[in-house]
C-alpha positions in Angstrom: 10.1 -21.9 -6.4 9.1 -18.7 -9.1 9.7 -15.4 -8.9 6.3 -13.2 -8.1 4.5 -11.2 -11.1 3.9 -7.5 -10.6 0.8 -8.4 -10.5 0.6 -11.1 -7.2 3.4 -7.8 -5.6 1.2 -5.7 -6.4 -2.2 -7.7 -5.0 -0.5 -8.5 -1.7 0.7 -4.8 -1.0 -3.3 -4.4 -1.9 -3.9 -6.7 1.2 -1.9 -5.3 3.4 -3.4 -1.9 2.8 -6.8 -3.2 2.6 -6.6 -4.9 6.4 -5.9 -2.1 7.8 -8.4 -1.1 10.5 -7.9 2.6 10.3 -5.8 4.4 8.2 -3.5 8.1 8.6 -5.6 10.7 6.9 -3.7 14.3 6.7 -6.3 17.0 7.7 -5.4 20.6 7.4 -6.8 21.6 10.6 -6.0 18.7 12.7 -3.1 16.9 11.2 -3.0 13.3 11.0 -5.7 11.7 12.2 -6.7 7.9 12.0 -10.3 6.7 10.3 -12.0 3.5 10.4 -11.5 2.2 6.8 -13.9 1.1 4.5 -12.7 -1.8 2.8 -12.7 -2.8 -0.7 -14.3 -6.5 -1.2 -11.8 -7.4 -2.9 -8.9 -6.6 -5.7 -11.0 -6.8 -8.2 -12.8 -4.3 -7.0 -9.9 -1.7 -6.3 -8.5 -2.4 -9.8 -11.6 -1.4 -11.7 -11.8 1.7 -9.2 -8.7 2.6 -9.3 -6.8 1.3 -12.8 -2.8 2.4 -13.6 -2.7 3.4 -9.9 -0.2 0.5 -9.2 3.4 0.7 -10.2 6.3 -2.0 -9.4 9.6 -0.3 -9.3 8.6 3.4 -11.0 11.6 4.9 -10.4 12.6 8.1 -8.7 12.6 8.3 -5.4 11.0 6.7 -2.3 10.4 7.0 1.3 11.0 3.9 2.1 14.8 3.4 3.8 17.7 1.2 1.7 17.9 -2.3 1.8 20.6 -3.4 4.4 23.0 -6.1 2.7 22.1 -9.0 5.4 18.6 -8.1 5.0 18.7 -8.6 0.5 20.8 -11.8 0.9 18.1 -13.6 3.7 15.3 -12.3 1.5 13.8 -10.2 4.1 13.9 -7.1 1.8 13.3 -7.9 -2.0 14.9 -4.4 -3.3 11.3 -3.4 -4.8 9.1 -1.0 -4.4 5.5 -1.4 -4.7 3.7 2.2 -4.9 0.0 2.1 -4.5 -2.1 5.6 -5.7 -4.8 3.9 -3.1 -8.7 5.4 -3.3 -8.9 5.0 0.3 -12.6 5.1 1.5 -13.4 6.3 5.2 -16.1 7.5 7.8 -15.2 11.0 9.5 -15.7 11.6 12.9 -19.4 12.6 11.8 -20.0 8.7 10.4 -20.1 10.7 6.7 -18.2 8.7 4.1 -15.3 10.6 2.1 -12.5 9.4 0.3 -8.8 10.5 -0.3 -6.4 9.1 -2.5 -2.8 8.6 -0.9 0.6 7.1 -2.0 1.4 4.2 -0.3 5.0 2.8 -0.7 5.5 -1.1 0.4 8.6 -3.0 0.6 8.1 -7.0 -0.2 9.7 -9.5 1.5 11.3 -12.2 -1.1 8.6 -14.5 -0.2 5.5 -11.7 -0.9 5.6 -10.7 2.5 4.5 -7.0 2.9 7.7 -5.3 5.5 5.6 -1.8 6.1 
């Protein structure tokens, strides 16, 4: 047993976000609407897109709720944050591709498990 590098916290929140099928885009006119994601191939690829967009623990606030104490002692929450300045890539409803970057805030499981 090891304790994860930023690094492998910060790939698997990568992975979750990457899976997604569609993804919340905020529009102006329409609020938020959900777009079929185009996915990087890999995280590689997303690093050398999007380098020092990945932070373990920043600081300041999140939106992501408090750690419950039953949930830090099983391991189901870890007590970090892992905040993602994602490049996500998307098709509109016209099929044109546009991209937005959003914040994404993960909480890992002690095992790498990405919570929400």
């Amino acid at each position: 047993m090891r304790y994860l590098s930023d690094k492998e916290k910060i790939q698997m929140a990568f992975n979750y976000q990457n899976n997604r099928e569609r993804i919340p885009i905020e529009t102006v006119d329409k609020g938020t609407q959900y777009y079929r994601q185009i996915r990087y191939d890999n995280f590689e690829e997303f690093i050398q897109k999007n380098q020092n967009c990945c932070q373990v623990n920043p600081g300041g606030g999140y939106d992501l709720p408090p750690a419950n104490f039953l949930d830090r002692i099983t391991g189901y929450n870890s007590g970090d944050a892992i905040v993602l300045n994602f490049e996500v890539r998307y098709l509109d409803d016209k099929g044109s591709q546009k991209s937005k970057i959003i914040k994404f805030e993960n909480a890992p499981q002690n095992c790498g498990a990405i919570r929400w």
